[in-house]
N, C-alpha and C positions, 0 to 999 in steps of 0.2 A: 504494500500500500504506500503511495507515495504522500509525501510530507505537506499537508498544507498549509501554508504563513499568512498570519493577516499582515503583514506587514511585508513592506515590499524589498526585497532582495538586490534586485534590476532594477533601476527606474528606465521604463522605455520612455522617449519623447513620441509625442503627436505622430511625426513625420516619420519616425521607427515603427509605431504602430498601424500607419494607417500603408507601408512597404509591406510586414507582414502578412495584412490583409488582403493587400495587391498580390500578396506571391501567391498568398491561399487559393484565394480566384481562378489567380490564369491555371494553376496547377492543378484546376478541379478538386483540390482537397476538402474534406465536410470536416466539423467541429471535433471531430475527434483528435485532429493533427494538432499540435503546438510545437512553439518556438525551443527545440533547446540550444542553451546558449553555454559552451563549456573552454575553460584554459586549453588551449592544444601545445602548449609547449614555451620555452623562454628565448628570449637571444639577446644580442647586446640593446635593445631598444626595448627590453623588458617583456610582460606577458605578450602569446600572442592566441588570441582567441579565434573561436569556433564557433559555426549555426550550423542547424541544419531544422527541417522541418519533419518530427518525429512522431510517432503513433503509438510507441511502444513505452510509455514512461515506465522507470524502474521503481522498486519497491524503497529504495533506500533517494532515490530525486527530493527535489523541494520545487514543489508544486506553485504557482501565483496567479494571477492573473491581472493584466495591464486592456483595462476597457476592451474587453472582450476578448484581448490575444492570451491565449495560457501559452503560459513559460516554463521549462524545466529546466531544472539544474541540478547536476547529479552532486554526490557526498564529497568528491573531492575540489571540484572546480567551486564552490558557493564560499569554501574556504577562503577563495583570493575573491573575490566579487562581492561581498556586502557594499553595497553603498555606490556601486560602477553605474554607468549610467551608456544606455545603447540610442544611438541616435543614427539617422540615414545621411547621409550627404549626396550632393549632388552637383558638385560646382569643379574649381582647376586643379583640386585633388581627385578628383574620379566621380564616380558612383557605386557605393554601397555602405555596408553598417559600420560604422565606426564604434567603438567601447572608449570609454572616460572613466578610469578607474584612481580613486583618489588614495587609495591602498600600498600602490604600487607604485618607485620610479625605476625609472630607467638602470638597468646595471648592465655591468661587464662578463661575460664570462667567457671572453676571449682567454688563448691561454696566454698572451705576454700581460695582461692585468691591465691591458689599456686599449680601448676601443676606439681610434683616432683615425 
């Protein structure tokens, strides 16, 4: 059974929320799908995250919901994400989700100890 928070873990923005909705659409998917949002790994410019649109939530996830988009986040990744914030962009950086994680800066783990 997966874990559910009345308090919100992710804050999605408007524009975050209303891209998941867009993705659900074109992609035919029904209510049952949600956003999960997890750490995929680190490098010199700090976490780097992961989406995907899932239907299988796990028993150990943390379950939310952001006006109508439910969101999961499994036991390890909610660790680094309390308080992150997931917003869409769309401008001379690209197009797609960006994370704002106030948790977390930037480190090194290059092996000379200096990322330059």
């Amino acid at each position: 059974m997966t874990t559910q928070v009345e308090s919100t873990v992710v804050t999605l923005t408007p524009t975050a929320i209303q891209a998941v909705q867009d993705l659900l659409k074109e992609k035919d998917l029904g209510a049952e799908y949600a956003l999960r949002v997890y750490v995929a790994g680190r490098t010199c410019s700090g976490l780097q995250y992961g989406m995907a649109l899932d239907n299988n939530p796990q028993d150990t996830d943390t379950s939310f919901e952001a006006d109508g988009v439910r969101v999961l986040v499994d036991e390890i990744s909610i660790q680094h994400m309390q308080g992150a914030t997931l917003d869409f962009i769309n401008d001379e950086r690209g197009q797609g989700f960006m994370v704002t994680n106030p948790n977390t800066a930037p480190s090194c783990s290059c092996e000379s100890g200096s990322c330059g």
